[in-house]
C-alpha positions in Angstrom: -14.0 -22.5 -4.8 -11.2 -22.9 -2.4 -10.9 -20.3 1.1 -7.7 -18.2 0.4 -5.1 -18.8 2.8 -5.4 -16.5 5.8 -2.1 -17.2 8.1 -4.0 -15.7 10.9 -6.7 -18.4 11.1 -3.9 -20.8 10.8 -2.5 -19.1 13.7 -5.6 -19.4 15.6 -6.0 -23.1 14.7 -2.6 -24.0 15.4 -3.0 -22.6 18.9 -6.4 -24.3 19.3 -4.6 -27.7 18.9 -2.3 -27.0 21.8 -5.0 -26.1 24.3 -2.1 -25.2 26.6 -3.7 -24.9 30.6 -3.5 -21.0 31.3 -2.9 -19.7 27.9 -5.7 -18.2 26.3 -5.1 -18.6 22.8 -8.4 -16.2 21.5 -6.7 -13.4 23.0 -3.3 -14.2 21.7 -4.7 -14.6 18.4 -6.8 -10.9 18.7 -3.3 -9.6 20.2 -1.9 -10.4 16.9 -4.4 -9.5 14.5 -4.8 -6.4 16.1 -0.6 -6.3 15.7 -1.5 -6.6 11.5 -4.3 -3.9 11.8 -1.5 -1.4 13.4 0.9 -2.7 10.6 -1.6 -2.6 7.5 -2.5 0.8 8.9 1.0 2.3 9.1 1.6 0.9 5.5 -1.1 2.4 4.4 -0.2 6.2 5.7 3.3 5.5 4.8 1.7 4.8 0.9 -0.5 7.9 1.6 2.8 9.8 2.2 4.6 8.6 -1.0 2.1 9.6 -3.0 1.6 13.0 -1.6 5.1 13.1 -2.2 5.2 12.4 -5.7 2.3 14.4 -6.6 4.1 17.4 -5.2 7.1 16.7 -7.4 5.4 16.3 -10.7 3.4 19.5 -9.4 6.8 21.0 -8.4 8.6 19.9 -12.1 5.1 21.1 -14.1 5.8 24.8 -12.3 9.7 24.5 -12.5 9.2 24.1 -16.8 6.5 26.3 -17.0 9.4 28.9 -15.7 12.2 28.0 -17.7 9.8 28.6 -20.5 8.7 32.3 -19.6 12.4 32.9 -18.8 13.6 31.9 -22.1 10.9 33.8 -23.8 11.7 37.0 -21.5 15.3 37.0 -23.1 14.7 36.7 -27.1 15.7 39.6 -28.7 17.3 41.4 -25.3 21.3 42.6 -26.3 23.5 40.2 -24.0 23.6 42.7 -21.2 20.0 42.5 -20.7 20.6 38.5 -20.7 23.0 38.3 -18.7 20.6 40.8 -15.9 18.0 38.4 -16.4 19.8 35.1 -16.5 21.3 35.5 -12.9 17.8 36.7 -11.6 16.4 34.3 -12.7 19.1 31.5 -11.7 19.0 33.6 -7.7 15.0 33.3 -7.9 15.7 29.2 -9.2 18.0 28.9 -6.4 15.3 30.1 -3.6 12.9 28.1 -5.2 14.4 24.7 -5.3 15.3 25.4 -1.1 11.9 26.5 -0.5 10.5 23.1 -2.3 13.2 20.8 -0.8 11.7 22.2 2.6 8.4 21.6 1.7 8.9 18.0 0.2 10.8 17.0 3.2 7.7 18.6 5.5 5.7 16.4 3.9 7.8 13.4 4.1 8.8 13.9 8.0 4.5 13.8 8.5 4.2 10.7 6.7 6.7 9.1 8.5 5.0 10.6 12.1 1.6 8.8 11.2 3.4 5.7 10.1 5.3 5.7 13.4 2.5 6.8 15.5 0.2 4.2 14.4 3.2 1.1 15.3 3.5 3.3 18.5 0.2 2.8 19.5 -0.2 -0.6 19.2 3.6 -1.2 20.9 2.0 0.3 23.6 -1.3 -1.7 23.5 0.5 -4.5 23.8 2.9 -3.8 26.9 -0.6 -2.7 28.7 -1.9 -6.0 27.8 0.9 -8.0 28.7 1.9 -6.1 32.3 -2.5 -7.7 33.2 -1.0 -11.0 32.4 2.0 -10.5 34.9 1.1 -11.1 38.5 1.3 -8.7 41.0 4.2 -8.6 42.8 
């Protein structure tokens, strides 16, 4: 059975062959697998977040026909006055509804997007520490 290819190995190897004086190529090669941690982990939260997203939606689309069926069972039988009445209720109430989800979807998107961020963030900042000990002093 063959070893799948793991590009950071190869990395590693690559840098290995070199064997450049002053360079220390084990902790460039951690430096940069800990760059694909910080990226696998902000995909993952950003895939979290779509799915949150989407299971609010169907949630949101479930509730939204559940209504449209009470409303149009409300309104057999009334005389058009009483249709009317209830038909622009029930379009006002629609109205608030769909705002008040809109907000809430985009809540949910705006934290998903934080925790993606926050996790690159991180690491960004990682790394400049790590690189200002390599500078020398001036």
């Amino acid at each position: 059975m063959t070893t799948p290819f793991n590009p950071l190995t190869d990395f590693t190897k690559m840098l290995a062959q070199f064997n450049l004086p002053g360079v220390d190529s084990t902790a460039i090669a951690e430096s940069r697998r800990k760059d694909l941690e910080a990226l696998a982990e902000a995909n993952r939260l950003a895939y979290e977040g779509m799915q949150a997203l989407v299971r609010k939606q169907t949630e949101l689309l479930n509730e939204n026909a559940r209504a449209i069926q009470a409303a149009a069972q409300q309104i057999q039988g009334a005389n058009p006055a009483e249709v009317f009445a209830k038909q622009g209720e029930f379009v006002q109430q629609s109205l608030q509804k769909a705002f008040d989800n809109m907000r809430e979807l985009a809540e949910i998107a705006q934290k998903s997007q934080t925790a993606a961020m926050a996790a690159m963030t991180h690491r960004a900042e990682e790394s400049m520490e790590a690189y200002k000990k390599l500078l020398p002093p001036k």
